[in-house]
C-alpha positions as CSV (number, residue, x, y, z in Angstrom):
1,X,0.0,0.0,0.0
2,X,1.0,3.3,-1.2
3,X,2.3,5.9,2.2
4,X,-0.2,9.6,1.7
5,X,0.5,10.5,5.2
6,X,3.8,10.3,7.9
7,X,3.9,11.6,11.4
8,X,7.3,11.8,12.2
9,X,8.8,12.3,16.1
10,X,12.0,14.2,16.0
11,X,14.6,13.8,18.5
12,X,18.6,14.0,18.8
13,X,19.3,10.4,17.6
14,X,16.4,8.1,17.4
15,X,12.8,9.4,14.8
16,X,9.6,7.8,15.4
17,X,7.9,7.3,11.7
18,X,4.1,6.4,12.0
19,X,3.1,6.3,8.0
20,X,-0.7,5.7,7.2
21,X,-2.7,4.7,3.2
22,X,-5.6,6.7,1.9
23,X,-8.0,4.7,4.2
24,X,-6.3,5.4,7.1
25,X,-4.8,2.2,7.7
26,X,-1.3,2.2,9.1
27,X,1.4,0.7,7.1
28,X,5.0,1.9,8.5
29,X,5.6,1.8,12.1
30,X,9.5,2.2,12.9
31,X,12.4,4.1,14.8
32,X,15.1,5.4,12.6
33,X,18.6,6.8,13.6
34,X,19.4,9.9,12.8
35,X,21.4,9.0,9.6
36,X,18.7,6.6,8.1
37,X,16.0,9.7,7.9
38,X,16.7,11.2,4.6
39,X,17.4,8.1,2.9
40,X,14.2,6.6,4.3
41,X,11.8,9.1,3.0
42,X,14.2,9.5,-0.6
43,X,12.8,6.2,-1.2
44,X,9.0,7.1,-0.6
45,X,6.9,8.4,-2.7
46,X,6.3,12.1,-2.2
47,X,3.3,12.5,0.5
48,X,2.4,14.8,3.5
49,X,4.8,14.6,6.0
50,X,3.2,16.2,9.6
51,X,6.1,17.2,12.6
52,X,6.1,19.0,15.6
53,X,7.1,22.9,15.7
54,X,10.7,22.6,17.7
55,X,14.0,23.6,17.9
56,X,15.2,20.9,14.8
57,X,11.9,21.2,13.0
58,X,12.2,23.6,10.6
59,X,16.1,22.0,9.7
60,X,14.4,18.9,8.7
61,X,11.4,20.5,6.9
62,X,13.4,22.2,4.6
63,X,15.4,18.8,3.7
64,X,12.2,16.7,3.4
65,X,10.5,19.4,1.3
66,X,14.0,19.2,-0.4
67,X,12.9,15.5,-1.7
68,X,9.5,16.7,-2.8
69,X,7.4,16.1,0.1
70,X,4.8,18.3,1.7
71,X,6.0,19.2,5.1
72,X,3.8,21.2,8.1
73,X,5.0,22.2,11.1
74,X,2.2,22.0,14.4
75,X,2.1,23.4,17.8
76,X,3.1,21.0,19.7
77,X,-0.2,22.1,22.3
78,X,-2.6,21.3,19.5
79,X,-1.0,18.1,18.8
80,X,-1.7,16.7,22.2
81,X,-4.6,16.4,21.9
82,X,-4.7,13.5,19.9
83,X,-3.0,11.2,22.0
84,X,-4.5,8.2,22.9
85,X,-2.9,7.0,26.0
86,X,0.2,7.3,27.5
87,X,3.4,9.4,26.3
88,X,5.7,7.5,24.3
89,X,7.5,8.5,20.7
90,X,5.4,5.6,18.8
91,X,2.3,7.4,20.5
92,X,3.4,10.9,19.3
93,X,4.4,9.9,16.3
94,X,1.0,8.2,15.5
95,X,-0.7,11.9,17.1
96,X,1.2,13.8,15.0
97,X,0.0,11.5,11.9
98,X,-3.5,12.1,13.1
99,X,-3.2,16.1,14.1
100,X,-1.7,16.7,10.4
101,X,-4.8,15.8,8.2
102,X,-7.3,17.5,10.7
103,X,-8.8,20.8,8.6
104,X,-9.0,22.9,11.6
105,X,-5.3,22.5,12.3
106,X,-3.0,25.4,12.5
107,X,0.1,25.4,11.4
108,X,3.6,26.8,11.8
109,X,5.5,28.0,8.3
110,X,9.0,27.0,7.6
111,X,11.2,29.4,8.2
112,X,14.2,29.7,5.9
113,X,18.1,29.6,6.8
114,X,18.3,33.0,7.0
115,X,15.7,33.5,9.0
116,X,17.2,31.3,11.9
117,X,20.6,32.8,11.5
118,X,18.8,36.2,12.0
119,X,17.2,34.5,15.0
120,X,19.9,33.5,16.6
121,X,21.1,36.6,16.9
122,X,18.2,37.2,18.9
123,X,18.3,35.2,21.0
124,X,22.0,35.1,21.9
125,X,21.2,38.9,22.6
126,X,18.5,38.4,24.7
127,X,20.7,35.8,26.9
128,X,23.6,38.4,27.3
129,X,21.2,41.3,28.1
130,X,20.1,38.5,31.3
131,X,23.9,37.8,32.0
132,X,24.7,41.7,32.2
133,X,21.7,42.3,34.4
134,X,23.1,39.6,36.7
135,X,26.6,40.1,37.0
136,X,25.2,44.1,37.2
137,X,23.1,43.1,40.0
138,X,25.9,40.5,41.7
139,X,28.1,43.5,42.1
140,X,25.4,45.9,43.4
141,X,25.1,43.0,46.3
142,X,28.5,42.5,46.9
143,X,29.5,46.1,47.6
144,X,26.6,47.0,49.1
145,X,27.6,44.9,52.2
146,X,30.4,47.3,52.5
147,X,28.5,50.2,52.4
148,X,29.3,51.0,49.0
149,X,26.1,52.3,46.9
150,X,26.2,52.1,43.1
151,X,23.5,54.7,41.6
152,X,20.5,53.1,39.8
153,X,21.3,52.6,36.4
154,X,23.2,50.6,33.9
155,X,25.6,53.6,33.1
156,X,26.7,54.1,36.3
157,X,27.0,50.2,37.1
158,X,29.1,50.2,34.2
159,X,31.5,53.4,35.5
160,X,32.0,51.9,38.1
161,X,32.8,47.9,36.6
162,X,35.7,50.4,34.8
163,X,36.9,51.8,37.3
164,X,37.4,48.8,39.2
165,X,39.2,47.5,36.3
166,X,41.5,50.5,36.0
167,X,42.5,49.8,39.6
168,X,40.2,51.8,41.7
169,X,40.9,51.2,45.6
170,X,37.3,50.9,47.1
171,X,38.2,49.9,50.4
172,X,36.9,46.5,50.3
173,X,38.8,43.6,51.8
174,X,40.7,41.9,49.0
175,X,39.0,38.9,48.5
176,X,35.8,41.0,47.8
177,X,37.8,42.6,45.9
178,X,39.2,40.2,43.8
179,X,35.4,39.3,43.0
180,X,34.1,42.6,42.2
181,X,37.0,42.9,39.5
182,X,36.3,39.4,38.0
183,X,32.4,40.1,37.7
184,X,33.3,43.6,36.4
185,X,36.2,42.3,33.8
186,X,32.7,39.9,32.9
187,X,30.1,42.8,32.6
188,X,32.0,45.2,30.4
189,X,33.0,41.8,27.7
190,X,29.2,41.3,27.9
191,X,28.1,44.8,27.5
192,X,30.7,45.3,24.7
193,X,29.5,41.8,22.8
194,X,25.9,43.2,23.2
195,X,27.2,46.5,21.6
196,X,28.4,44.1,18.5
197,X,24.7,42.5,18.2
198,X,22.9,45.9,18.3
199,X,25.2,47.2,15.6
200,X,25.0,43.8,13.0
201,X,21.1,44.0,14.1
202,X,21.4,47.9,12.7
203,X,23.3,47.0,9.8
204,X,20.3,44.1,9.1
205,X,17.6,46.3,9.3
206,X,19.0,48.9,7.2
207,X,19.2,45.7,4.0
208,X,15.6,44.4,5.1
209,X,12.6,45.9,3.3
210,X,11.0,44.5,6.0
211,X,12.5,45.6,8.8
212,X,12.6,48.9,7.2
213,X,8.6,49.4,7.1
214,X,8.5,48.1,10.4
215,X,10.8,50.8,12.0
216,X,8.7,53.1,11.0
217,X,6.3,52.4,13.5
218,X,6.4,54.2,17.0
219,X,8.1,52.2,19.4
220,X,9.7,49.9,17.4
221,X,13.4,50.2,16.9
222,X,16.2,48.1,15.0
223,X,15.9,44.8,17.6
224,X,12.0,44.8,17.1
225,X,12.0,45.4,13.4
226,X,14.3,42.3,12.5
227,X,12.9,39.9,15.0
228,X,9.3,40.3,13.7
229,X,10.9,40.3,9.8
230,X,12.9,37.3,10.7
231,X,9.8,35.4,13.2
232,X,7.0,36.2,11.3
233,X,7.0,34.2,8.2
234,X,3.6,34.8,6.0
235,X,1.6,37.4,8.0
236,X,-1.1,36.3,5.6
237,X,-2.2,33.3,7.9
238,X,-3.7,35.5,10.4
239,X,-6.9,36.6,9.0
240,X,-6.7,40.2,11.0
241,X,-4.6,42.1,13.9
242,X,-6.3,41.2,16.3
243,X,-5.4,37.4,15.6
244,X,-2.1,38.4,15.3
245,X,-2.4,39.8,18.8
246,X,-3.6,36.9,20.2
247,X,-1.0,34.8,18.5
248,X,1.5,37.1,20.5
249,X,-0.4,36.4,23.7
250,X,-2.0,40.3,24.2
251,X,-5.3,39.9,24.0
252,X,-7.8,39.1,27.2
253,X,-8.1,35.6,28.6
254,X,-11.7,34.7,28.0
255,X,-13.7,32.4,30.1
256,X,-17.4,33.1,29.1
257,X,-20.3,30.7,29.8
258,X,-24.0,30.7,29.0
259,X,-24.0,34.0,26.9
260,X,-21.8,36.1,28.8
261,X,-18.2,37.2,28.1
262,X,-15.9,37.5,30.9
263,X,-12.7,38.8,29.9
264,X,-9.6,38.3,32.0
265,X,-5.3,39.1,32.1
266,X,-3.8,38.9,28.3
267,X,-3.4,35.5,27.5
268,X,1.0,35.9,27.4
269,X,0.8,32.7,24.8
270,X,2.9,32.3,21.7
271,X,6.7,34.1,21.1
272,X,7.5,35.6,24.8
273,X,10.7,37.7,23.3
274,X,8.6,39.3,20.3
275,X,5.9,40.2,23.3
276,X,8.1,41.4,26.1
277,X,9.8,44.0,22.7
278,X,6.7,45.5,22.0
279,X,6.2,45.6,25.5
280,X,9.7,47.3,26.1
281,X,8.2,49.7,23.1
282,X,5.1,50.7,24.4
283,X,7.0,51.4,27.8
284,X,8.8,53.6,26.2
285,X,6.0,55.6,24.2
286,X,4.0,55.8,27.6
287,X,6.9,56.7,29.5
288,X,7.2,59.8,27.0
289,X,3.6,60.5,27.2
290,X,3.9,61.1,30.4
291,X,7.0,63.1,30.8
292,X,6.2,65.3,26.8
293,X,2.5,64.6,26.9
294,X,2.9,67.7,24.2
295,X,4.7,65.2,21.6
296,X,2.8,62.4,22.4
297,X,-0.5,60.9,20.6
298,X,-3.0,62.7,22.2
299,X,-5.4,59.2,22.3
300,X,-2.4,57.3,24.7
301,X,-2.2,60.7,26.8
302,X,-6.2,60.5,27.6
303,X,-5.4,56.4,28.0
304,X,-3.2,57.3,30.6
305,X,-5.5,59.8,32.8
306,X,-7.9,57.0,32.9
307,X,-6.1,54.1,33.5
308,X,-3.4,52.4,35.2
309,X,0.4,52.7,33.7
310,X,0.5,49.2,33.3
311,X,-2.6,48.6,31.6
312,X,-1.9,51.2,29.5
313,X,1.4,49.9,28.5
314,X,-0.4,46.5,27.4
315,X,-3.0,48.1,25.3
316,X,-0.6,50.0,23.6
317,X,1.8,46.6,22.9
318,X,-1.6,45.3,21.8
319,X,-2.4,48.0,19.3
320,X,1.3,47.8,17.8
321,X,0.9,44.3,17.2
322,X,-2.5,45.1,15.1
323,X,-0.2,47.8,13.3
324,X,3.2,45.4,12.8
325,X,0.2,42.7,11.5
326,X,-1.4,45.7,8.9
327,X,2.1,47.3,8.0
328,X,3.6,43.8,7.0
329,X,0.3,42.7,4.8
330,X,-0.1,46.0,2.6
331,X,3.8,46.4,2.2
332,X,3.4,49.9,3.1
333,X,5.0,52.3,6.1
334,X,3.3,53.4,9.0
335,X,0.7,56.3,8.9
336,X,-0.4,57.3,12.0
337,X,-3.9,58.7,10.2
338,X,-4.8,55.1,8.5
339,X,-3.8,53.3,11.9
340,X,-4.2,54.9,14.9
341,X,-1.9,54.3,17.9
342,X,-4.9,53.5,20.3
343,X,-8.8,53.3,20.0
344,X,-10.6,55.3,22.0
């Protein structure tokens, strides 16, 4: 019997393959090694091939499109559904084969080499700005159990991580000391390897079309811009804004029964980093507002009188993600009179 359908369990060394006919009826069953996968599905006939959105995923959908078959990428969440019983790989495999035909199933696009590589930028940046913030905050404790107060801030962490490096005496004992220099020596290399991602993240959005139309909306900077170029794939699978702010996790959880709505927090599912940016971005819009409420959009100042900072700050993150969403479908730039930074 010919193989239409193949749910395939990824992992480091050993794939699950669960292959079903036309009818449903299972006809492949097997674990593969890692070096038996490609030349396993060279030799089938090309069919729909269904896998788990993970780290690996979109490696191997690009190789097994490569051979001609038809590769989509689920949520792993909407995939679990469909298991039967207990967790095993032959299970998932055989849920994944399931979860791939099902209409209503949503699926993640294949992103391209590029893409990742842009990515990973990302998200090495977004592990250094932690490790900054720690080793920032490890000296702030060390030295404050001598009595020795570094000003809020990052600048004046980092004066004083430089000064310790140049040999300042602080008066500390000299193990302490010894310490403070090491987790200084190991801020400033951070801060100046974050410095090198900000400026090859500059650089990228200045090449990206993209990026470029996305910069042009309030709030959003160079880091913003190429994460949502590089992250978001085809815009075009979200049928509106709003669905694209619920894919980022900002709009209200819902838990309505018996005809009425009751609408709680944001939901915070889907990408965390491209929420927490346009979160980062609306602070910083709201944090203006309040400080040059004559520069600001009128429609955020009036937000603010009425509601709380925070609040304020999501709504606006929501709204921005409707604009990214409208911005990257019509190809055009941001005009603040065809999308308005907030609704009344």
């Amino acid at each position: 019997m010919e193989i239409t359908t193949i749910g395939l369990d990824l992992a480091k060394r050993v794939f699950q393959v669960h292959g079903v006919d036309a009818a449903g009826e299972v006809v492949v069953r097997k674990a593969l090694r890692r070096a038996q996968v490609l030349p396993f599905f060279a030799k089938l006939p090309p069919c729909l091939v269904g896998m788990e959105a993970c780290g690996t995923s979109h490696h191997w959908a690009r190789e097994l499109a490569g051979l001609g078959h038809t590769v989509k990428l689920m949520p792993p969440a909407y995939v679990k559904a469909y298991v039967k019983r207990g967790k095993t790989d032959a299970a998932d495999a055989e849920a994944i084969c399931e979860a791939v035909t099902r209409p209503t199933m949503r699926f993640v696009p294949i992103k391209s080499r590029e893409q990742q590589a842009a990515l990973s930028m990302h998200r090495a940046r977004n592990l250094l700005v932690k490790q900054r913030t720690q080793l920032v905050n490890m000296m702030r404790g060390l030295l404050a159990e001598f009595g020795i107060d570094i000003p809020d801030g990052l600048e004046r962490a980092l004066l004083m991580a430089r000064q310790m490096v140049k040999g300042t005496e602080l008066g500390v004992p000299a193990a302490a000391g010894r310490v403070v220099l090491m987790l200084s020596q190991q801020a400033l290399s951070t801060h100046v390897q974050l410095r090198e991602i900000d400026r090859a993240l500059a650089s990228m959005r200045r090449t990206d079309d993209m990026a470029c139309r996305l910069a042009t909306i309030p709030g959003i900077g160079p880091v913003g811009a190429t994460a949502f170029a590089a992250s978001v794939t085809d815009p075009g699978q979200f049928r509106s804004g709003r669905e694209f702010a619920a894919w980022l996790g900002l709009t209200p959880l819902q838990n309505s029964s018996g005809g009425k709505e009751r609408l709680g927090r944001i939901t915070k599912m889907g990408d965390k980093y491209l929420r927490k940016l346009l979160v980062v971005g609306a602070t910083s819009l709201v944090r203006r507002a309040r400080h040059k409420p004559e520069t600001a959009d009128q429609r955020l100042v009036a937000l603010l009188a009425r509601k709380p900072v925070r609040v304020a700050t999501v709504a606006m993150a929501n709204k921005m993600a409707r604009i990214v969403w409208a911005v990257m479908t019509r190809g055009d730039v941001y005009q603040a009179s065809h999308a308005p930074m907030l609704a009344g």
